[in-house]
C-alpha positions in Angstrom: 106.4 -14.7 -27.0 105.6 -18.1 -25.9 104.6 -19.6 -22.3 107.8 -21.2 -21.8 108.9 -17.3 -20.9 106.3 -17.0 -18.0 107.5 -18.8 -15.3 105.1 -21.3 -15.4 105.2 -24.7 -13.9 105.9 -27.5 -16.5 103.2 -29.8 -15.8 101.0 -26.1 -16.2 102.7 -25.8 -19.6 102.1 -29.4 -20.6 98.0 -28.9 -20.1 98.1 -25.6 -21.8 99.9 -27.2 -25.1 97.6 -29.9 -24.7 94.8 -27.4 -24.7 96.1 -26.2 -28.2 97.4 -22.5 -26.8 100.6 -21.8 -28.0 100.5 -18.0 -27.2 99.5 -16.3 -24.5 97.3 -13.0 -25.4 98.6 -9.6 -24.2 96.4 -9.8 -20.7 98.6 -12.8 -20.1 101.8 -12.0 -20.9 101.2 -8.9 -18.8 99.9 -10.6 -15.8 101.6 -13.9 -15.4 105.1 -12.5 -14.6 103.9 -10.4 -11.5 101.4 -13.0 -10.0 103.8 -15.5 -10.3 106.4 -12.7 -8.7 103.4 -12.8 -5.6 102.2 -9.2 -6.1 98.6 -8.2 -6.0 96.9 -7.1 -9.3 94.5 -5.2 -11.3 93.8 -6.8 -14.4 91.7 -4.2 -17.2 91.3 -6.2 -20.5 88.8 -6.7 -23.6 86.1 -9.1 -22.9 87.7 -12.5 -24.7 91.2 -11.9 -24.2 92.1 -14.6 -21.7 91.8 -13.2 -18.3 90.6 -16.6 -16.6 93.7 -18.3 -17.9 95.7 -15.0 -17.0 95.1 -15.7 -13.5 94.7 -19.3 -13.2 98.3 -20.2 -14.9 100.1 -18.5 -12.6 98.2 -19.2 -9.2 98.3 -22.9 -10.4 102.2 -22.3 -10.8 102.4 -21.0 -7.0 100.1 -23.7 -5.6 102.9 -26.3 -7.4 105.7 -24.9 -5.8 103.9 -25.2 -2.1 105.4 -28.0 0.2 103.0 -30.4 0.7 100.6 -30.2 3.8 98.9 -33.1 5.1 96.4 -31.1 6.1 94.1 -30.2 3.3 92.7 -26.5 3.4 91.1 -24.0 0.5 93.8 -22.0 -0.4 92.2 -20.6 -3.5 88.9 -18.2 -3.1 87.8 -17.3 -6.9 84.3 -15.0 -6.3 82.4 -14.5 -9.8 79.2 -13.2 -10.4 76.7 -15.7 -12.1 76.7 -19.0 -12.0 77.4 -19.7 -15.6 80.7 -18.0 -15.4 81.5 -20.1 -12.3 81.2 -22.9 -14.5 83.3 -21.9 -16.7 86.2 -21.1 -14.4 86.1 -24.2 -13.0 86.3 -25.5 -16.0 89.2 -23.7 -17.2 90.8 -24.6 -13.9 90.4 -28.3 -14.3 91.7 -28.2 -17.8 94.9 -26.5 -16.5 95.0 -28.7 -13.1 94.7 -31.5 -15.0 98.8 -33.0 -14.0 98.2 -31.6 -10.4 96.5 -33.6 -7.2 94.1 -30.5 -6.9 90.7 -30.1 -6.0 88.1 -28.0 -7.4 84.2 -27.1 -6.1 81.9 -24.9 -7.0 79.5 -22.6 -4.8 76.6 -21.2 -6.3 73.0 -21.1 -5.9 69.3 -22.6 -7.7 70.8 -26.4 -6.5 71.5 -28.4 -3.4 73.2 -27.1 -0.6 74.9 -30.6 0.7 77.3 -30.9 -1.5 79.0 -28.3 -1.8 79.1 -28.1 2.0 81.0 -31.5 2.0 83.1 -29.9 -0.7 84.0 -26.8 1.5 84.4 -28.8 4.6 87.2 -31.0 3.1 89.2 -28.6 2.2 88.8 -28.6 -1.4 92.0 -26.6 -2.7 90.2 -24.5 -5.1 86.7 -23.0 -4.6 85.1 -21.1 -7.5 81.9 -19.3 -6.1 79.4 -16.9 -6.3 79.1 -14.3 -3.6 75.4 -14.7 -2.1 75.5 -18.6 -1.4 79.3 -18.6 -0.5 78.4 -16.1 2.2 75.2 -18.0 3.2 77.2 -21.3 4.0 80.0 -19.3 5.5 77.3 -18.2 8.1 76.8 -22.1 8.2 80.2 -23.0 9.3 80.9 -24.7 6.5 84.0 -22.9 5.2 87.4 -22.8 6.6 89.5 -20.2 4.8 92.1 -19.8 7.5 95.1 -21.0 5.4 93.7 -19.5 2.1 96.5 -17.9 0.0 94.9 -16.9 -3.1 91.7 -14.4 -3.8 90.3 -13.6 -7.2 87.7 -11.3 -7.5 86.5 -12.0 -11.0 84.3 -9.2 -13.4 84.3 -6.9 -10.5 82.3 -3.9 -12.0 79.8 -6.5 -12.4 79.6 -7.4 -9.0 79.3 -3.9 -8.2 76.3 -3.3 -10.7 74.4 -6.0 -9.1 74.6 -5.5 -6.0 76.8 -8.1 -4.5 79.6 -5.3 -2.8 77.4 -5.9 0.9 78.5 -9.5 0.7 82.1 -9.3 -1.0 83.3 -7.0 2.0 81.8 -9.5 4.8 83.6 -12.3 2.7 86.7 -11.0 2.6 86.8 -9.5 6.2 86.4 -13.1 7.3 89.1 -14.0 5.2 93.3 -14.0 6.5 95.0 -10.6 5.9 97.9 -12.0 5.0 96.9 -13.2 1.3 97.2 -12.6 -2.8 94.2 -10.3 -4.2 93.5 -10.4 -7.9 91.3 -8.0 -9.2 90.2 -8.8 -12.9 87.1 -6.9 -15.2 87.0 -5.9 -18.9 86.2 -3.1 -17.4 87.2 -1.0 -13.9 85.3 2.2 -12.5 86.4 4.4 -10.0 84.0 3.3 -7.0 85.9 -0.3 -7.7 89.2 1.4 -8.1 88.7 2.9 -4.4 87.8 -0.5 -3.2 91.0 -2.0 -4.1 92.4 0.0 -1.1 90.6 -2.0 1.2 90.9 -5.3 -0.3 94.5 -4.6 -1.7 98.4 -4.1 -1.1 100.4 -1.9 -3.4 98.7 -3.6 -6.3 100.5 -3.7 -10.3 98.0 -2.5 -12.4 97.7 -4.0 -16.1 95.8 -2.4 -19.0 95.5 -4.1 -22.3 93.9 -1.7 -24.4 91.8 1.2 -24.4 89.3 1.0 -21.0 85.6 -0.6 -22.1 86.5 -0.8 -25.6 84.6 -2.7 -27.9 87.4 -6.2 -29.4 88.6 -4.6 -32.7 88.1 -8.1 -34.4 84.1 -7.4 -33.8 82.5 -5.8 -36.6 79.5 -3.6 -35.9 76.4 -2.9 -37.1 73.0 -1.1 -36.2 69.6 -2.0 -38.2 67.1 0.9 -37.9 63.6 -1.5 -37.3 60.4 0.2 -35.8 59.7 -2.3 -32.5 57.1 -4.4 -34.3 59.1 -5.5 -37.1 61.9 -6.9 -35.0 60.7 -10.6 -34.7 60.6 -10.7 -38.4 63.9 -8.6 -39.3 65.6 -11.7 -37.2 64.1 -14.3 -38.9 65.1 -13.1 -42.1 68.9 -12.8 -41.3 68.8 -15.5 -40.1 68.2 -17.2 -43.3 71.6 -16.0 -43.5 73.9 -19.3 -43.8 77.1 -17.4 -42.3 75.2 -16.7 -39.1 75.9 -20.0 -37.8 76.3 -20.0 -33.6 74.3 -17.0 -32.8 73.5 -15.2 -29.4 70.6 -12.9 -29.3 70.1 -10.6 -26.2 66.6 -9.4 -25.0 66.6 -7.2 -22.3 63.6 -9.1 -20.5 63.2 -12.5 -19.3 59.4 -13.3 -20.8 61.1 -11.1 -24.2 63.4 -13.9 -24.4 61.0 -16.8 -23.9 58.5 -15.3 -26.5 61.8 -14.9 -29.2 62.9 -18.2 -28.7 59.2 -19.2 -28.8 59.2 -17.5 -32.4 62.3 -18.6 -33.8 60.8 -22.5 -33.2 57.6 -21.6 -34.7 59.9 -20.9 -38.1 62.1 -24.1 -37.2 64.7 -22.5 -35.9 66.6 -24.4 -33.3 66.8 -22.5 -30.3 67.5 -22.1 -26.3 67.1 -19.5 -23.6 69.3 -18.6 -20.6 67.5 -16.4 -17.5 67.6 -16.4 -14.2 64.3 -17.8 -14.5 65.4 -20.9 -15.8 66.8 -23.8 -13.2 70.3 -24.5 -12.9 69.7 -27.9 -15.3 68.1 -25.7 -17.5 70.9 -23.4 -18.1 73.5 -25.6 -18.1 71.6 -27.9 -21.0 71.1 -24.4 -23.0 74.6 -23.6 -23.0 75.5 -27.4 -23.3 73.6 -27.7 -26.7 74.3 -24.4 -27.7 78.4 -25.2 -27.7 77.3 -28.3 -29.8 75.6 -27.1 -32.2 72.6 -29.0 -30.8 70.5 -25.4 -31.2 71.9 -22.2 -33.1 70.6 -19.8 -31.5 70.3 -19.2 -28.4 68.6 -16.5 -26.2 69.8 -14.8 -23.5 69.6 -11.6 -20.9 72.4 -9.3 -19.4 72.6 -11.7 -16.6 74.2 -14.1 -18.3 76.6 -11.8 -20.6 79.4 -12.3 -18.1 79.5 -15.7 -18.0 79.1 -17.5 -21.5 82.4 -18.5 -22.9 81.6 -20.3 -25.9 84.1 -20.5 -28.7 83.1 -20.0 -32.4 80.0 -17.3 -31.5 79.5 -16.0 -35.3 77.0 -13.5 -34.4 75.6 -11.1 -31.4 72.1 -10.2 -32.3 71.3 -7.1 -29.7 67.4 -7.9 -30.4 66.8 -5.0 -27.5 69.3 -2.4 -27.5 71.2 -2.0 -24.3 70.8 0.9 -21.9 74.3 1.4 -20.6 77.5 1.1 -22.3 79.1 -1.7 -20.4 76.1 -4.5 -21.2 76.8 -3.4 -25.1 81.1 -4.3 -24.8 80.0 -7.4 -22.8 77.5 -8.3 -24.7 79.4 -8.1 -28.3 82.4 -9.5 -26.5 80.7 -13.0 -26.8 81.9 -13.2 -30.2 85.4 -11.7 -31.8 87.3 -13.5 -29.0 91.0 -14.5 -28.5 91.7 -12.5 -31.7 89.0 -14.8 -33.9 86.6 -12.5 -36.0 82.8 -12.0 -35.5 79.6 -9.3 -36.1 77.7 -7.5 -33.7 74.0 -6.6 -34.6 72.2 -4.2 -33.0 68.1 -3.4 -33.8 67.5 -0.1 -32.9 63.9 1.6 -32.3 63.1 5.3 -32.3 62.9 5.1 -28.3 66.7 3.5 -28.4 68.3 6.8 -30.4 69.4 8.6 -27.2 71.4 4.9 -26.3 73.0 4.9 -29.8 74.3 7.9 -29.7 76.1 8.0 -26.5 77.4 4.9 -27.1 78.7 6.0 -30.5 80.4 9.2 -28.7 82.0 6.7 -25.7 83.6 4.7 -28.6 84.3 7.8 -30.3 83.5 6.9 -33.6 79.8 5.9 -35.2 78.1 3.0 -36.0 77.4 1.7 -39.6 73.6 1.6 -40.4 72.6 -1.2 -42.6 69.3 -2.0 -44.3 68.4 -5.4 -45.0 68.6 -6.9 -48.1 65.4 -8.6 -49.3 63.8 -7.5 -46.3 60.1 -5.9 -46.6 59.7 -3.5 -44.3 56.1 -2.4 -45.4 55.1 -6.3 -46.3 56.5 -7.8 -42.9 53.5 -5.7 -40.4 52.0 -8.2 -38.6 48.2 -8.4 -37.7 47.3 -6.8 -34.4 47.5 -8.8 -31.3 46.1 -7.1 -28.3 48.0 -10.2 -26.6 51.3 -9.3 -27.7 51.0 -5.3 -27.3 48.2 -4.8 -25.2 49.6 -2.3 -23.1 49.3 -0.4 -26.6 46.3 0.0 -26.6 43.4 1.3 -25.1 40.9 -1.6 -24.4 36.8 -0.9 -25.0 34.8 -0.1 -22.2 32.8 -2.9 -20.9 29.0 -2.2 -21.2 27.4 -1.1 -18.0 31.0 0.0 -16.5 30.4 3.4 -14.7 31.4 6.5 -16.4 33.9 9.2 -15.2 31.8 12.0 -17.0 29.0 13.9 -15.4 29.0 11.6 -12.3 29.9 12.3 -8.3 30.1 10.6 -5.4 30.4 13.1 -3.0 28.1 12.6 -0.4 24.4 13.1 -0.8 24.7 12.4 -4.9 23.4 9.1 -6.2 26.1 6.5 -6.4 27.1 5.1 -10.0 24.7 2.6 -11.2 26.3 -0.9 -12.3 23.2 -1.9 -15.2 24.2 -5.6 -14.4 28.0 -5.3 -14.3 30.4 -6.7 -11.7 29.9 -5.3 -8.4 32.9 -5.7 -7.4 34.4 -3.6 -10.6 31.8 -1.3 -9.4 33.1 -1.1 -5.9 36.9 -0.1 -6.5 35.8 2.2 -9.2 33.7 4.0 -6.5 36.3 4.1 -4.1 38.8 5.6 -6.9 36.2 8.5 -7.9 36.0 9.3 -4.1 39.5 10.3 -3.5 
């Protein structure tokens, strides 16, 4: 099948050959057809299968075929939720736009508020946003969605897990009944499912594939590593010339920082992305990391969603996720639009339980791997109470009042401090006395 077939607009079809595309993937040959038909959707597909362009095409198609209004109005509401994958829509969207006189903004927060309220309050046609700051210069007056034809609700189970449902149903109560809905997620739960009654009419539901299923083009792998030796287990693969463009996840922010601190120690050219970071500051990361200015680059679950880089080699899983939907998103990164990638996973003692339930959701097991050339008993480091502090139990500081064979019951001698801080002296008096 080719896009010819669609129903798409021909100055839509000359920006996607001049994107390279000649095919569409099965979430877009699926979709197209009934978008461009006007019907609202649910879109259920593999992470890296085309979904953006899978709704974009065709609402770019509809927008064409609109008379001309000399009044210019938003008639395209795309809600996504991080602000890296906002980028990247509205990338996508300008890429595809590029023969049409359309507009595009962006909403999101961690920058200046002016101009994207001059961007709302001209009408922009498209607006790609994320939920919270959308909704805060809504409250501002700043938006006029009266003559909006078009919403997309973009990795909706996501929006769910992070809270942002509150906000999405204020949104689009404020928005005209009369519209187009698009639901689209890799994956769909039931809550979400029952939501798409409220937001919805009749919708055509489209499944490509198995629902959450890891891309079959990602091969998978789990490394057995006790938790001190992973810092040193990923330097040593990544000696590894093959793993060219790779994307480690941590599961915390300060994890991150002290990886990527690590991997430049060894001279290993590396970024992070966090919500800790500015919006500069993420945008550079993924900037260099698509050039090849860094190779690695390391990142936390709340950016999964929203990196679409071409060419990922490798997903390093340097913590092991706790639920099944960060582990499809997160390998998703690589393997995508039918190209071939790995999937590396260190596991700990603590992460068996996680393994294993993933292993029965996919319904088949994981291959363990040793590493070659890799020293396990050579590669313990030297203890760092700074590192793993919590670890251990710290010395008791000379003079510091003993729990043992003391009271301070009323009447009893208090706790003598032989010259330490009163203060420590205080609160541990007050703690005994409860």
């Amino acid at each position: 099948m080719s896009f010819q077939v669609l129903g798409l607009d021909a100055k839509i079809l000359r920006a996607v050959s001049e994107a390279g595309y000649t095919e569409p993937t099965p979430i877009q040959s699926a979709a197209i057809p009934p978008i461009v038909a006007g019907h609202d959707l649910i879109g259920i597909a593999q992470t890296g299968t085309g979904k953006t362009a899978a709704f974009t095409l065709p609402i770019l198609t509809r927008l064409a075929a609109l008379p001309p209004n000399p009044r210019r109005c938003t008639k395209v509401l795309v809600i996504a939720p991080t602000r890296e994958l906002v980028v990247q829509i509205d990338e996508n969207i300008k890429a595809y736009a590029k023969h049409l006189p359309l507009t595009v903004a962006t909403v999101f927060g961690g920058v200046g508020e002016q101009p994207q309220i001059r961007a709302l309050r001209s009408g922009t046609d498209v607006v790609v946003a994320c939920p919270g700051r959308l909704l805060d210069l809504m409250g501002q007056r700043a938006a006029d969605f009266s003559q909006l034809k078009f919403l997309v609700l973009d990795e909706a189970d996501r929006m769910l897990d992070m809270g942002f449902l509150p906000s999405i149903r204020k949104i689009v109560q404020a928005l005209p009944k009369v519209r187009q809905t698009l639901m689209f997620s890799a994956t769909l739960s039931k809550e979400i499912e029952q939501l798409t009654h409220e937001f919805q009419r009749a919708p055509k539901i489209v499944q490509i594939g198995r629902r959450a299923n890891p891309a079959e083009t990602v091969t998978q792998f789990v490394y057995e590593v006790p938790k001190h030796l992973k810092p040193a287990l990923l330097q040593h693969l990544l000696q590894d010339p093959k793993m060219e463009m790779v994307l480690v996840f941590s599961r915390m922010k300060h994890a991150a920082d002290r990886v990527a601190r690590q991997l430049e120690q060894k001279g290993i050219r590396c970024a992070t992305l966090h919500s800790n970071r500015s919006q500069n500051q993420r945008l550079k990361a993924l900037k260099d990391f698509k050039s090849g200015a860094v190779r690695v680059l390391v990142a936390t679950d709340i950016a999964a969603r929203g990196i679409d880089v071409d060419g990922i080699s490798h997903v390093v899983n340097y913590d092991f996720p706790m639920h099944v939907e960060d582990y499809i998103h997160r390998i998703g990164r690589t393997g995508r639009a039918n190209q071939i990638g790995d999937a590396i996973s260190f596991v700990t003692n603590e992460d068996h339980g996680e393994l294993r339930a993933l292993e029965r959701f996919i319904g088949r097991g994981i291959v363990r791997k040793k590493a070659e050339g890799f020293n396990y008993a050579a590669a313990v480091p030297p203890y760092n109470p700074a590192e793993e502090g919590r670890h251990f139990s710290q010395p008791r500081q000379q003079g510091r009042p003993q729990r043992s064979g003391q009271s301070s019951r009323p009447g009893q001698p208090r706790p003598q401090s032989h010259g330490g801080d009163s203060r420590q002296e205080h609160s541990g008096r007050r703690r005994w006395g409860r």
